[in-house]
C-alpha positions as CSV (number, residue, x, y, z in Angstrom):
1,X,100.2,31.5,9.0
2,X,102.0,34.0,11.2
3,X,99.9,36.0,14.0
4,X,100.3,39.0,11.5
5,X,99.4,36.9,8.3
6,X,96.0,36.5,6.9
7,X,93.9,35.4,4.2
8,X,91.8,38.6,4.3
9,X,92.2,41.9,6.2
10,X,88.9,43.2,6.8
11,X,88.8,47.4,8.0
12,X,85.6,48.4,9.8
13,X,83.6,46.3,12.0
14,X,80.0,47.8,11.1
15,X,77.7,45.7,9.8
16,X,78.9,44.9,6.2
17,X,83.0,44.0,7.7
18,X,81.7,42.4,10.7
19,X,79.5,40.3,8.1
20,X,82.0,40.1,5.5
21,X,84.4,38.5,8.0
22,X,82.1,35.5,9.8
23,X,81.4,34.5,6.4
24,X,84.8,34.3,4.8
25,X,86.0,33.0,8.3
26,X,82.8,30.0,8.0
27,X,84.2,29.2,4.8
28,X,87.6,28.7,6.4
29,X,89.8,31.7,5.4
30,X,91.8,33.0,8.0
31,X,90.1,36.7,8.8
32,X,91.0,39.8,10.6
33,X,88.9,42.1,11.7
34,X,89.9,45.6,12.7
35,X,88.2,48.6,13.9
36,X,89.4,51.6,15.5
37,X,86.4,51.4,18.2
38,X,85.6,49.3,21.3
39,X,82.5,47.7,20.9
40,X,79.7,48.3,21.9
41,X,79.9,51.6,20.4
42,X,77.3,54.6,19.1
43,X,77.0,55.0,15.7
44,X,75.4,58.0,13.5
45,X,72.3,55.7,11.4
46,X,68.6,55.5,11.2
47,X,68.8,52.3,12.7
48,X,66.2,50.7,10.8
49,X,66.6,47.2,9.2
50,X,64.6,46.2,6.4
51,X,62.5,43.1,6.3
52,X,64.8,41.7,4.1
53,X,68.0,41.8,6.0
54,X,66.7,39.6,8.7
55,X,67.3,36.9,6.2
56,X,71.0,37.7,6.4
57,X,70.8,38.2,10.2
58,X,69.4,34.4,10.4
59,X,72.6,33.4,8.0
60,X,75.0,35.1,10.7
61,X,73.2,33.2,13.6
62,X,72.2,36.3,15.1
63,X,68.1,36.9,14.2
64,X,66.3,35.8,17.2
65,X,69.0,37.7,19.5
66,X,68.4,40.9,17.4
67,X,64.5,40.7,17.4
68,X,64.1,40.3,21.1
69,X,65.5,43.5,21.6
70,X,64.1,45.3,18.6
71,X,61.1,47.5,17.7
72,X,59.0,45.8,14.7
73,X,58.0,48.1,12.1
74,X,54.5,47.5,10.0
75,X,56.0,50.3,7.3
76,X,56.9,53.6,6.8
77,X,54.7,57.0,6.9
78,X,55.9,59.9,5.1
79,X,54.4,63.5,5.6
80,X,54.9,66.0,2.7
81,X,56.3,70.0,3.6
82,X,52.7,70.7,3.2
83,X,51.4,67.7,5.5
84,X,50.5,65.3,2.8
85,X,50.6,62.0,4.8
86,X,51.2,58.6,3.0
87,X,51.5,55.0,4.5
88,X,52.9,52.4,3.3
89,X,52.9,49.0,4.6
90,X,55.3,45.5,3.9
91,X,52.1,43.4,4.3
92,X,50.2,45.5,1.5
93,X,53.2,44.7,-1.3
94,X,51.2,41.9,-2.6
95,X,51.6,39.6,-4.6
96,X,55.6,40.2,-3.3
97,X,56.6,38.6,0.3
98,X,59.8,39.4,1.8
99,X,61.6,37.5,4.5
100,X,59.1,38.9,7.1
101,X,56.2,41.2,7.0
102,X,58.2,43.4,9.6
103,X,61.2,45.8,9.6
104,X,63.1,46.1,12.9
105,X,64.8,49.1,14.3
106,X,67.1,48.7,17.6
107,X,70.6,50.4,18.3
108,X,73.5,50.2,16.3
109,X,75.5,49.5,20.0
110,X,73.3,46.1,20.1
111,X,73.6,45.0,16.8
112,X,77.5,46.0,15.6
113,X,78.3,43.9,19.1
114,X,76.2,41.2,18.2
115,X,77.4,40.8,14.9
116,X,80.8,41.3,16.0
117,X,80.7,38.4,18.0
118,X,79.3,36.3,15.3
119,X,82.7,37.0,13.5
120,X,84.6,35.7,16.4
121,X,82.6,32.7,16.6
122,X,83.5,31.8,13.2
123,X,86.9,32.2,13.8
124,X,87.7,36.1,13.0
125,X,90.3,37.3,14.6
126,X,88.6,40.7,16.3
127,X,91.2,44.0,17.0
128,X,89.6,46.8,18.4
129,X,91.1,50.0,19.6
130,X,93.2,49.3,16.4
131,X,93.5,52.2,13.7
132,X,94.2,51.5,9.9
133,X,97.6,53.7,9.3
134,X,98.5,52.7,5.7
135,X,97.6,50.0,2.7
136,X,100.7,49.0,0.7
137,X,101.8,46.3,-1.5
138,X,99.6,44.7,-4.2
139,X,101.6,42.6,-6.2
140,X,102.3,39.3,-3.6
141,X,100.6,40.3,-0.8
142,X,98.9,43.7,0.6
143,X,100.4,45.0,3.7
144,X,98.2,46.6,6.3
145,X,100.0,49.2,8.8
146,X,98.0,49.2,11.6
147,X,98.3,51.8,15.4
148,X,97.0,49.9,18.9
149,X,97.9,50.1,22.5
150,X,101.2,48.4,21.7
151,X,102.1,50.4,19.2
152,X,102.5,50.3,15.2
153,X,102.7,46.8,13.2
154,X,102.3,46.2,9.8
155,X,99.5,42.7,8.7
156,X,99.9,40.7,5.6
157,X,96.7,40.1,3.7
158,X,96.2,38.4,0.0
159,X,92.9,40.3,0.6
160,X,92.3,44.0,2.1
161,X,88.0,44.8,2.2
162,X,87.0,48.2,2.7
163,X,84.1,48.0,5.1
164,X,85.0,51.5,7.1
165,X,82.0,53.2,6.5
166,X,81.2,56.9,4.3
167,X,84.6,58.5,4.7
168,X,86.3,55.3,4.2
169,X,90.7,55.5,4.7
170,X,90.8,52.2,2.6
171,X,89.0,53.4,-0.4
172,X,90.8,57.2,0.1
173,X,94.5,55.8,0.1
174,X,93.4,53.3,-3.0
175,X,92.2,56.2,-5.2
176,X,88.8,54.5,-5.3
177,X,86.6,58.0,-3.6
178,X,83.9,59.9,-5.3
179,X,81.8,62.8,-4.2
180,X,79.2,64.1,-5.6
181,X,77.4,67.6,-5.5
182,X,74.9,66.9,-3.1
183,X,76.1,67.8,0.4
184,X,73.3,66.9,2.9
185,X,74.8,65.9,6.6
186,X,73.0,64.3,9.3
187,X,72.3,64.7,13.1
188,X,71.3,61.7,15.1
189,X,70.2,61.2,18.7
190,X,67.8,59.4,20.8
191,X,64.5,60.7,22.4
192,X,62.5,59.9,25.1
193,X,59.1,61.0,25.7
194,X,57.7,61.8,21.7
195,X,54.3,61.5,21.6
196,X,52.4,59.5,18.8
197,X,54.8,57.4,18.2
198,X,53.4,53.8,16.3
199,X,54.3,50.9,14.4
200,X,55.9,52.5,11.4
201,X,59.1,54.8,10.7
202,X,58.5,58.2,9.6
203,X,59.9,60.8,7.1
204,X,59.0,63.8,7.6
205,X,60.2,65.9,4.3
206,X,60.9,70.0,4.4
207,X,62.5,72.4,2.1
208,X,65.9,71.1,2.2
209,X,65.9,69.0,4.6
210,X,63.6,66.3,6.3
211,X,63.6,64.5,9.5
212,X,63.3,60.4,9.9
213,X,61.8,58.9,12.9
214,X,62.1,55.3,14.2
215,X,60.9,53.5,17.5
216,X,64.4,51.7,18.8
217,X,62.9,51.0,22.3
218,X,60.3,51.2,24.7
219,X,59.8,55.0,24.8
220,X,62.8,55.3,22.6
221,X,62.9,56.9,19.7
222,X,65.5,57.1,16.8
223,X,65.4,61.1,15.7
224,X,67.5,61.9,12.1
225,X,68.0,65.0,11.0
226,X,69.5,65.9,7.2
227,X,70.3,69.2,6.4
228,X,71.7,70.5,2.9
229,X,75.2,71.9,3.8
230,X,75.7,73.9,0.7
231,X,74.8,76.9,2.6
232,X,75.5,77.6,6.9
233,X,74.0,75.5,9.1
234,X,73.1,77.3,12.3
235,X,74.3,76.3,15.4
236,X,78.6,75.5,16.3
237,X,77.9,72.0,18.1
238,X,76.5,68.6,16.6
239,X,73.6,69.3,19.7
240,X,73.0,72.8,18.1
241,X,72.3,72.2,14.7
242,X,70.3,69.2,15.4
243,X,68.2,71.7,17.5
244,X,68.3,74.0,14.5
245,X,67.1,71.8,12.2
246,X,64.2,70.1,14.6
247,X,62.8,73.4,14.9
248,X,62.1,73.9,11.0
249,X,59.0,71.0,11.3
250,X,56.6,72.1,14.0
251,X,54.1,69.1,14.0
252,X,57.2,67.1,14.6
253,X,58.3,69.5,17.7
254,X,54.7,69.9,19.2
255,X,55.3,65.7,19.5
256,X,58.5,66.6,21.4
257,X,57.4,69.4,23.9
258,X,57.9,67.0,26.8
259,X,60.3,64.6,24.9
260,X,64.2,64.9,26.1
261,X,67.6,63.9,24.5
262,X,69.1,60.9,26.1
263,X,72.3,60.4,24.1
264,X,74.9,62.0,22.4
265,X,74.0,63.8,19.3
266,X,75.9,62.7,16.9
267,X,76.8,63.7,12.7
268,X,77.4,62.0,9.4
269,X,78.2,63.2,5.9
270,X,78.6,64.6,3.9
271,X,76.7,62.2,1.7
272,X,76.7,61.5,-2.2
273,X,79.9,59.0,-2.0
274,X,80.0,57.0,-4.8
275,X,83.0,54.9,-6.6
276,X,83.6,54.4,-10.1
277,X,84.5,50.9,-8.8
278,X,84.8,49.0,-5.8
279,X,88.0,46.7,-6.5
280,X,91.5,47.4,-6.9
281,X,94.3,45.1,-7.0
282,X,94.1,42.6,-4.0
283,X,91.3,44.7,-2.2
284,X,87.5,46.1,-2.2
285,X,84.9,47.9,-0.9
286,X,81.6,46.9,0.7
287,X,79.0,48.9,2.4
288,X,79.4,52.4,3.0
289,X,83.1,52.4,1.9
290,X,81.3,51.3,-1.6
291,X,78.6,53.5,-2.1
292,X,76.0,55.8,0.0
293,X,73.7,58.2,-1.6
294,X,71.1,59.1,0.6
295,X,69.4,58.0,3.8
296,X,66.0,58.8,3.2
297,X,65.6,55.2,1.8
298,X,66.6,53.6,5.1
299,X,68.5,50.4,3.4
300,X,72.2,51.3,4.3
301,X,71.9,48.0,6.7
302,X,70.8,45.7,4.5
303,X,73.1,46.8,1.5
304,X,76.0,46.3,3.9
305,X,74.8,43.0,5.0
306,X,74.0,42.0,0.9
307,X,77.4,43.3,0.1
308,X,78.8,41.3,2.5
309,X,77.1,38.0,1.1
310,X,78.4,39.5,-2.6
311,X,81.9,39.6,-1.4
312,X,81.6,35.8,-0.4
313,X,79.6,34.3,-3.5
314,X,82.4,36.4,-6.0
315,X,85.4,36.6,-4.2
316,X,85.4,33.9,-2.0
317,X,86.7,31.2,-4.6
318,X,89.4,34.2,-6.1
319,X,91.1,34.5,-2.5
320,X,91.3,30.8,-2.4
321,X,93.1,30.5,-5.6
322,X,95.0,33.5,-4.9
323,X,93.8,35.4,-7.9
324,X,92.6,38.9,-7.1
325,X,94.2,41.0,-9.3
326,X,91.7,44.1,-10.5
327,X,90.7,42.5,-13.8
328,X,89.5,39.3,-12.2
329,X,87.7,40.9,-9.1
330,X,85.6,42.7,-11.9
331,X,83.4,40.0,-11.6
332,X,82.4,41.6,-7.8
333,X,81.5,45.2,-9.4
334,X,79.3,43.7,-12.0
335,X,77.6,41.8,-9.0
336,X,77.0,44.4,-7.5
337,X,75.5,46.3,-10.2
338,X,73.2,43.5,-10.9
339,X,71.7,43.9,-7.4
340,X,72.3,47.2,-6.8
341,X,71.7,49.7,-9.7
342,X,68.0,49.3,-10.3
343,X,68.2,50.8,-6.0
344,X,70.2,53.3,-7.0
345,X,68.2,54.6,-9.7
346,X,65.5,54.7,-7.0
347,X,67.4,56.3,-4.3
348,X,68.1,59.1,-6.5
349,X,64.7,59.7,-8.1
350,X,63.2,59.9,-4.6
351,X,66.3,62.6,-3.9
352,X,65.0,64.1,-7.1
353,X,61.7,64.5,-6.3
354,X,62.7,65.7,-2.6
355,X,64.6,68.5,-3.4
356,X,61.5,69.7,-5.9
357,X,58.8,70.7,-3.5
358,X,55.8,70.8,-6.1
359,X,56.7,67.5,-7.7
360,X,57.1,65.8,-4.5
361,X,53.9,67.2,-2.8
362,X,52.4,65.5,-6.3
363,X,53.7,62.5,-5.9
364,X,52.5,62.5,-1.9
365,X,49.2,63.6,-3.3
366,X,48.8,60.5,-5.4
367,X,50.4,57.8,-2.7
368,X,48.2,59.4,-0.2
369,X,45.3,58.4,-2.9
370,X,46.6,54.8,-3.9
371,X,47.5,52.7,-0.9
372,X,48.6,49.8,-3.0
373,X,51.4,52.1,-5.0
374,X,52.3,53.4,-1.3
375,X,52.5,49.8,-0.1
376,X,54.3,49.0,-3.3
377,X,56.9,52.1,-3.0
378,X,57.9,51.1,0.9
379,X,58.2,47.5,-0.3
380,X,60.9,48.5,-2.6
381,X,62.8,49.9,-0.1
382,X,62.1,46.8,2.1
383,X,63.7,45.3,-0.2
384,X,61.9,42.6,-1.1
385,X,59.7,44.4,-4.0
386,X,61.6,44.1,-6.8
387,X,62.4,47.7,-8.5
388,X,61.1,47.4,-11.5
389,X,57.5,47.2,-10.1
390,X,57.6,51.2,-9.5
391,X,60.0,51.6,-12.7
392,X,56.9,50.6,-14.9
393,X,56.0,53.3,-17.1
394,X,52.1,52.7,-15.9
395,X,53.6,53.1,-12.5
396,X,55.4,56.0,-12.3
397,X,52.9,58.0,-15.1
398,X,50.4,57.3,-11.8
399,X,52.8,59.2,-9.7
400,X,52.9,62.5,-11.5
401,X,49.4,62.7,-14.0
């Protein structure tokens, strides 16, 4: 193949096309990997990792690097709008065991670099600074019109993945984007200086909107906050209305009256993006670009890094036999409704009982009562509980009688 002709085309070098690339590139297909960013960059995310994805960081080579510069978290604590306080803990989730007993939180500028690199090991060829201008073709080949330094070119791809994040350009110019009615936008930063910070993540839930903190360093803290933006948001800067929205939870700002901002602050959303399907002829979507309901949930990581291993246990064989047409990469959206759809149904349940103040105080009430449920609950969105243990009838009539 020519320097502008390759097996796959991968857009977005996050964690699910940075992942989606090393493997298809182990496997032996010639991969590109193209982001519009110089890495290391900053990147608008919880930055928490679920116990479950470090089995996919181990695949990709790159665990042990990741945890010695990560935070290990024992759960997640989540406060009610009326101060209802549940814990949850990965150890508790018996008789389930994930990959570890720990969830890890550390910048996205550590770990999109480091899984970078492990694409480039494989044998991904890397271009940053390099913009996505248009998708065309379909039939023979897909072409890929891409902007850098030197100019515009145009790639040849059998295979173009989506793997450029919420307001993906791939799935937009392939008809493939969804929105629904929800319209909650973040605000992220980091914090030095918050006070009581422990071994867990935190939620801290308000009406319309709640506030997610995660230890990312020492005396580092992750600090989310998601607004509904169906109505004004005060503030005209990102800084602004994450300074608005901080000041609506005032046990989480009496932790923060010595605490200062030591990064940009920076915004994501809207949210609700869903696709009716995540294939098209000769291309498809992973992570983000695919689907993203919610952040409360924390498991955007992992669901990039498991849609990545999707893309390679479905597709992997079709690019090889050079048959991706839309009908036979079918067999990659029914994957990912196998693993994904009983987590969806969850993600939106939780959303459900969020934006309902006196059912969600309820359901605090009774976690707060019943550790193992709690422990249970938090190991589902480890990952590594299977869903159906908090779909039970006997489970969720617990929740809410």
């Amino acid at each position: 193949m020519s320097g502008s002709e390759f097996d796959v085309v991968v857009v977005g070098a996050g964690p699910a096309g940075s992942a989606t690339a090393a493997l298809l590139a182990e496997r032996g297909l010639n991969a590109a990997l193209i982001d519009r960013a110089a890495f290391p960059r900053a990147k608008p995310c919880a930055e928490y990792l679920s116990p479950e994805a470090g089995r996919v960081l181990e695949r990709l080579g790159v665990l042990i690097r990741v945890r010695e510069r990560a935070q290990e978290l024992a759960g997640m604590t989540v406060v009610s709008p009326a101060g209802r306080r549940f814990t949850g803990r990965f150890a508790g989730a018996v008789p389930f065991r994930g990959f570890s007993d720990r969830g890890l939180a550390l910048p996205r500028t550590v770990l999109d670099a480091d899984l970078v690199a492990a694409a480039a090991v494989r044998g991904a060829r890397v271009m940053e600074r390099t913009r996505l201008e248009r998708i065309g073709g379909a039939n023979g080949r897909r072409t890929v019109e891409i902007r850098d330094g030197a100019g515009t070119r145009t790639l040849t791809a059998r295979l173009v993945v989506g793997a450029d994040g919420l307001n993906s350009r791939v799935a937009e110019q392939l008809g493939l984007t969804r929105r629904g009615r929800r319209r909650r936008v973040a605000f992220v930063t980091h914090m030095a200086g918050v006070a009581g910070v422990a071994d867990v993540g935190e939620m801290h839930v308000g009406r319309g909107a709640y506030v997610g903190l995660a230890p990312v360093g020492p005396d580092l803290v992750n600090v989310a906050v998601v607004l509904d933006a169906r109505g004004p948001i005060p503030g005209s800067s990102a800084r602004e209305r994450f300074e608005s929205g901080l000041h609506r939870f005032g046990g989480v700002m009496e932790r923060m009256r010595h605490a200062e901002v030591v990064g940009p602050v920076l915004a994501a959303g809207p949210f609700a993006r869903t696709t009716l399907r995540a294939t098209a002829d000769r291309a498809v979507l992973v992570g983000d670009a695919a689907d993203f309901y919610d952040p409360f949930t924390g498991e955007g990581v992992y669901a990039a890094l498991r849609g990545a291993e999707l893309v390679v246990e479905h597709v992997g064989d079709l690019i090889e036999r050079d048959t991706l047409s839309a009908e036979a990469l079918a067999v990659y959206d029914q994957a990912r409704r196998d693993v994904f759809r009983s987590k969806w149904l969850i993600e939106r349940a939780i959303a459900f009982a969020i934006d309902r103040p006196v059912l969600f105080e309820r359901v605090a009430d009774r976690l707060a009562r019943r550790p193992r449920m709690a422990d249970l609950l938090v190991g589902v969105t480890g990952d590594f509980v299977p869903p159906r243990a908090v779909l039970r009838p006997s489970f969720l009539a617990k929740l809410v009688l």
